[in-house]
N, C-alpha and C positions, 0 to 999 in steps of 0.2 A: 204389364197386363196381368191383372189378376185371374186366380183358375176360375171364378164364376164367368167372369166375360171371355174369357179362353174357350171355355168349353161352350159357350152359348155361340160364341160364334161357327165353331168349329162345327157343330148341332147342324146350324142353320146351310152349310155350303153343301158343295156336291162332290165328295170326295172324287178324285182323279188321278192321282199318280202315287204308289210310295215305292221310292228305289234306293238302296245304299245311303239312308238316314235321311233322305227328303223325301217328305210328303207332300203335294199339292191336292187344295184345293179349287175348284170353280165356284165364285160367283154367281148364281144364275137367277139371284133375287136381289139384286142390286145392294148390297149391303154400305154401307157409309164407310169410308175407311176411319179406325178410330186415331189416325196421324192429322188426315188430311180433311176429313171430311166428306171429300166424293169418292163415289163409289170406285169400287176397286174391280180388277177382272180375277185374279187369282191371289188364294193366300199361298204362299210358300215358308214350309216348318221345316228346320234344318237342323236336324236335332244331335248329331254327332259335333266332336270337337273342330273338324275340319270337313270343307265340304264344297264343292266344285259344282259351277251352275252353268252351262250352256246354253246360251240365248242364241234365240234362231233369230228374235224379233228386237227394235229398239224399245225401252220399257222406262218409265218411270218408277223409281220404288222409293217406297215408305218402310220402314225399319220402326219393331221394338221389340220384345223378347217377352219370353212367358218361362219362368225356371228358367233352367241353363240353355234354353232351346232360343236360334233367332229366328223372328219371325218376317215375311216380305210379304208387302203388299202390294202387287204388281196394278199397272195403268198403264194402257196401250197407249203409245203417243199417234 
């Protein structure tokens, strides 16, 4: 993902979380996922070399990266 579409997206969510090198955001304008196509619920930006994710929920994710950072595209099953 390039830093124009990075950043446009990043623009458009509703920031939510940032704690020990992840950041989440919320979806709350239906965004397309740029993997999948449909819309996603949350982006997840994990920007340290290593990094540990807690799911409360079962999730589908889409993966791709922007710089050294990876990026998740979360979908609630």
């Amino acid at each position: 993902m390039d830093d124009a579409e990075y950043d446009e997206l990043t623009s458009s969510l509703t920031p939510n979380e940032a704690v020990d090198g992840v950041t989440t955001y919320r979806n709350t304008v239906s965004i397309a996922c740029p993997a999948c196509g449909d819309p996603f619920d949350d982006l997840v930006v994990c920007e340290g070399e290593y990094s540990s994710l807690e799911l409360s929920r079962m999730l589908d994710l889409c993966v791709s990266t922007h710089e050294d950072e990876v990026v998740l595209f979360t979908h609630k099953q």
